[in-house]
N, C-alpha and C positions, 0 to 999 in steps of 0.2 A: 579857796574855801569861800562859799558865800556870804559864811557870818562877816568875815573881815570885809568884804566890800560890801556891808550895811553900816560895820561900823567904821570906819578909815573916812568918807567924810566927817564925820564928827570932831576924826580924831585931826583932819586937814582943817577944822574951823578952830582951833584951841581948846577941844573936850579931852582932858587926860584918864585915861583908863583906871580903874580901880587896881589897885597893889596886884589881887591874887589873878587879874587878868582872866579868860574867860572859864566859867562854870557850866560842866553838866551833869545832866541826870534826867534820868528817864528818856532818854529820846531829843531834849531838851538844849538849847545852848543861850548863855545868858550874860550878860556884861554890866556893870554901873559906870558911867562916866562925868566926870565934876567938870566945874566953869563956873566961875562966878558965885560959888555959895548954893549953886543948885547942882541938883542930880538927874544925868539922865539913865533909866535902864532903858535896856534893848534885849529882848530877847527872842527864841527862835524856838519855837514850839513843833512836835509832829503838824502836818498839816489841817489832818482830819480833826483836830483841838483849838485851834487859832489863827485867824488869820495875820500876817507881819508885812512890813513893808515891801512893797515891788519897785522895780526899778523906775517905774514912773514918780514914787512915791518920793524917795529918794530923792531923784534929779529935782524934782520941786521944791523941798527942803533943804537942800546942800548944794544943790547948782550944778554943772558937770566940769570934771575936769578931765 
């Protein structure tokens, strides 16, 4: 699945996933992840409505493993 390898770095830098794990709707897939007293979402929209990380994006922010 794609969403997980957007979020599975995060989750390899010490970001723990939100309890109810991912959420969708409408087309839509979305996650909240904590670290340190902050929150990250990530979410995954139709295309034609938003653009989201690519795998360039990705590897620049989280590094490759």
């Amino acid at each position: 699945m794609m969403f997980e390898k957007v979020i599975q770095p995060a989750k390899n830098h010490g970001w723990k996933e939100q309890i109810c794990s991912v959420t969708g709707m409408c087309g839509s897939l979305g996650t909240d992840l904590y670290k340190g007293g902050k929150v990250l979402t990530v979410s995954i929209l139709e295309e034609w409505q938003v653009t989201y990380p690519d795998e360039d994006e990705i590897r620049e922010l989280f590094g490759e493993k």
